[in-house]
N, C-alpha and C positions, 0 to 999 in steps of 0.2 A: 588716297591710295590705301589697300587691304594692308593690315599688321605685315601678313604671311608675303605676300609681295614686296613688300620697305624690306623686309630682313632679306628676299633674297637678293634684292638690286645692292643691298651693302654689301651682304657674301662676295658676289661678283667686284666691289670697289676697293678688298681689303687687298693694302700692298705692306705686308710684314715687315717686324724689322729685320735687316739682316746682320748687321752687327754681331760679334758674338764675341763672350770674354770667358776666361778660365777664373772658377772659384771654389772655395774650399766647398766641400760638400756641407759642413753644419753652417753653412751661409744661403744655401740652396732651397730651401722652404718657399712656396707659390715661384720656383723661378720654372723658367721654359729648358726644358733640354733640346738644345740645338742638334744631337748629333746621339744616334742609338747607342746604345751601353749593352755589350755581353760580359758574360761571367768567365773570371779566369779560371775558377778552381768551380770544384762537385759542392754544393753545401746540402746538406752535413757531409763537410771531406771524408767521413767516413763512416762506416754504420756506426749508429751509438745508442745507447740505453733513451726509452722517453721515460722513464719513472726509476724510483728508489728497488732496489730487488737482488738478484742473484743472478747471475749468464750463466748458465745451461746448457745441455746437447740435451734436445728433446724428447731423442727415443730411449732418454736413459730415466727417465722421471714417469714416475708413476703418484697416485695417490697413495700417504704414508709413508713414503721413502726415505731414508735421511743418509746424508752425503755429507762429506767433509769441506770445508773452506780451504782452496789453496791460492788464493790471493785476493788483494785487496785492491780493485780498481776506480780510483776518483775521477769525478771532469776534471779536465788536462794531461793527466796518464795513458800509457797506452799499456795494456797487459801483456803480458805472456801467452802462450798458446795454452789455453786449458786443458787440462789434466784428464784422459777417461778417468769415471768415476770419482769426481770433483767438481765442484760448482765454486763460481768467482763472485766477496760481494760486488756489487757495482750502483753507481751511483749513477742519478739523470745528466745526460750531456756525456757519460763516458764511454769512448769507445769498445764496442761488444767483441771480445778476445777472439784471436782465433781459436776454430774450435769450437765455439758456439754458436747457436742457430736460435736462441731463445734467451727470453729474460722471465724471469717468474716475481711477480709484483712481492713485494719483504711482505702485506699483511698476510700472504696466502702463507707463510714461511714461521716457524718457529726455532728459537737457534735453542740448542743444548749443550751439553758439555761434550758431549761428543760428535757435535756436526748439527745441520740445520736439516728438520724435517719439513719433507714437501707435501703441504694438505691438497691438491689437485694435478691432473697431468697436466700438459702445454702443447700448445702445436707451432712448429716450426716458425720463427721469423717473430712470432709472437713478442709485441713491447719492444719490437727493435724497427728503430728510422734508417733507414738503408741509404747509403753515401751517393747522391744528388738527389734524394726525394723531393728537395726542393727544388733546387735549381741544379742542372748541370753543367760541368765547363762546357764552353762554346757558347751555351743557350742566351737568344737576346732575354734580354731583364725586363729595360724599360724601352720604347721608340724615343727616335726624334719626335718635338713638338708638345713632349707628355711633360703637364703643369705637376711639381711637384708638390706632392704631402707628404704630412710626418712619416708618413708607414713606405712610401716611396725610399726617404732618406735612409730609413732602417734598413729595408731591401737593398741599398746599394752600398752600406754597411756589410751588410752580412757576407757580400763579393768582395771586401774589402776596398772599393772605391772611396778614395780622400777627397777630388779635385773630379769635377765635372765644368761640361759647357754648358753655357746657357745662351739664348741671345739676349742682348740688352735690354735693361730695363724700359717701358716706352715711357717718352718725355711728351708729359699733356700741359700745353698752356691750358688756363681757364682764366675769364673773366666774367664779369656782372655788372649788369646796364641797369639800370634806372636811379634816376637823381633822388628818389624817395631813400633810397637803402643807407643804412648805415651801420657798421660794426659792434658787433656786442659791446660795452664798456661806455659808447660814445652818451652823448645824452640826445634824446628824440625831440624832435621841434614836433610842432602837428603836422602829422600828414606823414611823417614819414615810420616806415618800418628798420627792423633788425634783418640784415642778410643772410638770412637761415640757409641759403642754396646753399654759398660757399662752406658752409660746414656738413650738408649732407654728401652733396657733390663731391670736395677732396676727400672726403671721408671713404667713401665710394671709390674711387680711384686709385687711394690711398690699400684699400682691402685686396685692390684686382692688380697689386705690385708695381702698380705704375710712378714713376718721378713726377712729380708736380710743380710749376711753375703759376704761380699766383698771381698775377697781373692785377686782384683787387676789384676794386667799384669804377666802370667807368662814365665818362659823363654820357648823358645821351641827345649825343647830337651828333651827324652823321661825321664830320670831320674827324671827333675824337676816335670812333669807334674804327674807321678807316686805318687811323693810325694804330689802335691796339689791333689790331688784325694783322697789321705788319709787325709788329714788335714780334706778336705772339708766332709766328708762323715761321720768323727767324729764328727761334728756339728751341720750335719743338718737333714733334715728332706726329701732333695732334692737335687740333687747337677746337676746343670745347669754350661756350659761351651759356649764359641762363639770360634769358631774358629778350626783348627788342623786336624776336623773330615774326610775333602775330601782324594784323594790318592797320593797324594806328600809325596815327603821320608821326608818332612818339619812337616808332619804332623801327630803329636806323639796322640793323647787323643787317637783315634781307639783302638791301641797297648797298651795304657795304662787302657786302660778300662777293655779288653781281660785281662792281668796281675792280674785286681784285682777285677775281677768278671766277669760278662756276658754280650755280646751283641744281644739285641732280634729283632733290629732293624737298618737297616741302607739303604741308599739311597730312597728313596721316590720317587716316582711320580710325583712330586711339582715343577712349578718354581712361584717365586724364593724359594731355598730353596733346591733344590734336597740331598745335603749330611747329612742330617739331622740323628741323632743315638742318639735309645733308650735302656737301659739295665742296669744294676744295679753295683755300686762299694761296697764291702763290706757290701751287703744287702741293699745297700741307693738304692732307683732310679735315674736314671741318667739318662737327655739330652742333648745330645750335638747337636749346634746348628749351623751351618755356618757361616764363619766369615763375607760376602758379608752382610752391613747395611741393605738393603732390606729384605734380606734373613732372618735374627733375626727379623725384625717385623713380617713377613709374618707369620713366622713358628711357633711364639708365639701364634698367632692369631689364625692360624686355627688348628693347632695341642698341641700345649703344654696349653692353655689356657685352655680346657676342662679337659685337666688331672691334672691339678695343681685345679683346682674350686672342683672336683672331691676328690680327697686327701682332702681338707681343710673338707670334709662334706657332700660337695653338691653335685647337679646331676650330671653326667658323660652329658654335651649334649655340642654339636658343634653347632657352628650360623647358621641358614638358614636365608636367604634373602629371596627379591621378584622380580618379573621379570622386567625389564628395557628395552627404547629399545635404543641399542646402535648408536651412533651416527658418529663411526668412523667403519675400518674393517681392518683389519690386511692380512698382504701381507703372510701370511703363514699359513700350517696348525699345531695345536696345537701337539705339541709331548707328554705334562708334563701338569696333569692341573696346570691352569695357573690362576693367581691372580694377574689382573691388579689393577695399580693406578686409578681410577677416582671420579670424581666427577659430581654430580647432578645436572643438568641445568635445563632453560626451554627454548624449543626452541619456533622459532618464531610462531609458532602454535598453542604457550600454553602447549605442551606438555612437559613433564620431558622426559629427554633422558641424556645419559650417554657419557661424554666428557674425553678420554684418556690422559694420561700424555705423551708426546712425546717420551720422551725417558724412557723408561721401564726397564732399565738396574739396576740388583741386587745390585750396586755399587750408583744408584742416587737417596739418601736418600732425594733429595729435591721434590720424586715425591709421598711420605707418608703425610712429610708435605703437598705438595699442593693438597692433597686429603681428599677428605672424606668419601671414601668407599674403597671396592675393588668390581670390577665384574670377575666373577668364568667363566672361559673357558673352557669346559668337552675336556679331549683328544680325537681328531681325529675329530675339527672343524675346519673348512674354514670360519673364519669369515667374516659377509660383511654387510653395513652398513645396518641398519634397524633390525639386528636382534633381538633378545630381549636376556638377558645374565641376570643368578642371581646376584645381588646388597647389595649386604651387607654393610650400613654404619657402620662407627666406633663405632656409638654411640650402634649397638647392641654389642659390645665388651666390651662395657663400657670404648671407650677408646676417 
């Protein structure tokens, strides 16, 4: 099945959580806002100074003019009605007196013993932030569904919001099938490897705010895996697996899946990544994911990442990049779209161009780290250098 197809038969399969709890806002960083937020008050509640200077009536200033000081207005004070024929100092963030219609920046300004002289004239409103230029009372701030950032939490700061909704955080069982795997620290017999998934994988998971339930190495044989299926599905909210899915008689989740509910999805279009299965255990949703290191990052990325953002609340959307021109060309034509390792140079020209990891193989996890994007190869291309390829940094993944 096409990439663009798998994404949108998941869009269609997402059933969000709906739970929802009350938390302080400085706890609130990547959570979902469950429920819109307007503003109670005008921010800035009032017009106020953007820079160090003087408040003013504009049509009284001229170039050369010197005026007398009758008050002194800091952030957090509120002045007096100014004086004709007087000028207020004033400081940034303080409120612009009545009476004035202008702030004249202090360098244009010279103070003397007898008043401060003005080197330019001003026009109206000039160096003054007018009360809601930002926000307005009434005005919605944020929607439901919108994932919060730091600059988010600031913005619901600045309306004075302490305590926001969220919906709950989503609870992902995961486990990992094959008898070879075994935990960093253990000691390796022959033959068997370190379980790199479960640290890309929660880590992953982990980034996209989700609760994690770790269920571990399972054995692989159908029974066992039957039963982490149920464990996992009583718990959570998701139950993500690595491993088992391809067609080796080794490789029990498929069959265990089928047993204990339905498969809506299997083999992809994708490299890496191609055995990739979507469908549900005992009503839970369920992905299972390829055992190949590569293959779990890839396929979190471009496919389970929108469904899991999607679930928590938020919008159902997939990353789009932007166009790059590549710098290497591949001796083959594309069978699977394909999600190279690269990363963003500049070549000797100045220009950004897109530099491949040698070896591309679903198995060399040293080519995720030494990247920092992937570029998207459409099926049924002949790549060759100079072309341009979509570029997706990691950083739109948030990862």
């Amino acid at each position: 099945m096409p990439v663009d197809e798998a994404l949108q038969r998941l869009s269609k399969c997402v059933v969000p959580v709906s739970e929802t709890e009350e938390i302080a806002l400085s706890d609130g960083l990547g959570r979902v806002l469950a429920e819109a937020i307007t503003s109670p008050l005008n921010v800035p509640p009032l017009a106020n100074s953007s820079m160090d200077g003087y408040a003013v009536r504009a049509d009284e200033i001229h170039e050369g003019i010197q005026l007398p000081v009758s008050q002194r207005i800091p952030a957090g004070s509120v002045g007096s009605t100014l004086l004709e024929g007087t000028i207020a100092r004033i400081f940034t963030g303080a409120p612009v007196p009545e009476g004035a219609d202008a702030v004249v920046m202090q360098e244009l300004c010279e103070v003397g013993a007898d008043g401060v002289t003005i080197s330019a004239s001003i026009d109206k409103g000039e160096n003054i932030r007018a009360a809601g230029e930002d926000i307005k009372q009434g005005e919605l701030v944020l929607s439901a569904h919108h994932k919060l950032r730091a600059q988010d939490l600031g913005l619901l700061a600045s309306v004075g919001v302490c305590r926001i909704r969220v919906y709950k955080r989503l609870r992902v069982a995961v486990f990992f099938t094959g008898d070879e795997l075994r935990e960093p620290g253990e000691v390796l017999a022959e033959g068997q490897i370190y379980n790199s998934n479960r640290y890309t994988l929660v880590g992953m998971l982990q980034r996209m705010g989700c609760e994690v339930v770790n269920l571990g190495i399972i054995q692989d044989d159908l029974a066992s895996t039957i039963d982490a299926l149920n464990d996992a599905s009583s718990q959570a909210d998701l139950v993500m697996t690595s491993g088992g899915v391809s067609v080796g008689e080794e490789d029990h989740v498929k069959s265990a899946v089928d047993s204990l509910g339905t498969l809506d999805l299997w083999r992809i279009s994708i490299k890496p990544g191609k055995p990739l299965a979507f469908g549900e255990v005992n009503g839970v949703p369920f992905l299972g994911l390829p055992g190949n290191p590569v293959s779990v990052f890839a396929t979190t990325c471009v496919l389970a990442r929108p469904f899991i953002l999607a679930m928590q609340g938020g919008e159902f959307e997939s990353v789009k990049g932007f166009n790059v021109t590549a710098n290497f060309d591949l001796a083959y034509t594309v069978r699977r779209q394909e999600y190279l390792r690269v990363r963003l140079v500049v070549a000797e020209n100045g220009k950004a161009v897109l530099e491949s990891y040698p070896n591309q193989s679903s198995g060399v996890l040293t080519s995720a780290s030494w990247a920092d994007g992937l570029a998207v190869v459409r099926e049924g291309v002949k790549l060759s250098k100079g072309d341009e390829l979509e570029f997706i940094p990691f950083s739109l993944f948030d990862l």
